[in-house]
C-alpha positions, -999 to +999 in steps of 0.1 A: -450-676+544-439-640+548-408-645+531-424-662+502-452-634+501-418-604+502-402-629+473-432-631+448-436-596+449-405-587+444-400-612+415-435-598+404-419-561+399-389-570+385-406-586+355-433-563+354-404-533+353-385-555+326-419-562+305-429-520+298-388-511+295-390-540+263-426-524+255-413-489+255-378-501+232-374-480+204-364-497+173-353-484+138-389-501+132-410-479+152-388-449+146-404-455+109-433-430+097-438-391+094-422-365+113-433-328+117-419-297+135-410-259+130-381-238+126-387-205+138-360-182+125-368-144+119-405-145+129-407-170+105-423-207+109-414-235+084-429-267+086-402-300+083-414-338+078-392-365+080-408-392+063-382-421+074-391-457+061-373-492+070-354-511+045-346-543+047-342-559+081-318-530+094-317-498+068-335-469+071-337-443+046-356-406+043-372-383+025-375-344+035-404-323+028-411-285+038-446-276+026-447-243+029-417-239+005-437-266-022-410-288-010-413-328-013-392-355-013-362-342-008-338-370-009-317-382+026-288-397+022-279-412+059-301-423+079-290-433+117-303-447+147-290-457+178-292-453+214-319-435+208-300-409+184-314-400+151-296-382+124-309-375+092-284-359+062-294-343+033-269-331+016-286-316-018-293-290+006-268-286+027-285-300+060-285-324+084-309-333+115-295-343+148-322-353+180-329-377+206-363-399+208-381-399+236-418-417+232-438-399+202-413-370+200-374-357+189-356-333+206-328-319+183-309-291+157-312-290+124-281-274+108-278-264+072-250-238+058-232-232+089-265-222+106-282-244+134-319-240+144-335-262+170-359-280+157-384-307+181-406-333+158-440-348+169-446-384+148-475-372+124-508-391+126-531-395+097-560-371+091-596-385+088 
């Protein structure tokens, strides 16, 4: 009985470990939506969003804004994801976004003419 009790559990843990590694995947699905974060360069803070959408069942694509330069839509034009890597190009202006996902957040550099800047994005929520 003991050693069915010791087996149960640990079947119990290894499915439960396997069921929130699946829930906490991230997908070029979920990595869809808004993107904010600041360079600070000079004393100076400028806001960034990554609005990245999916395309068909695999594509991503993105637009850049900067609001406080007026800046919107900015076109992308690759958009990557995997293993948890994102990068973003732009290269209208020059730029391109490097970072690593981990749950709601991106830790990376954005470099644009020869000049990097780190640069960490929270996913933006809608305001009521």
């Amino acid at each position: 009985m003991k050693k069915f009790l010791i087996l149960f559990l640990f079947t119990f843990i290894i499915l439960a470990t396997g069921s929130l590694s699946a829930q906490n995947a991230v997908t070029k699905k979920t990595i869809a939506g808004s993107w904010i974060g600041k360079l600070s360069a000079d004393g100076m803070e400028l806001r960034v969003v990554f609005n990245i959408k999916l395309i068909e069942p695999d594509s991503l694509t993105a637009t850049l804004d900067s609001p406080d330069q007026g800046a919107k839509d900015i076109p992308c034009e690759k958009v990557t994801f995997a293993d948890k890597i994102l990068v973003v190009t732009s290269p209208i202006i020059k730029g391109e976004y490097l970072g690593s996902i981990t749950g709601d957040s991106i830790s990376g550099t954005w470099t644009q003419n020869g000049g990097s800047l780190p640069l960490n994005l929270k996913r933006q929520t809608l305001q009521k």
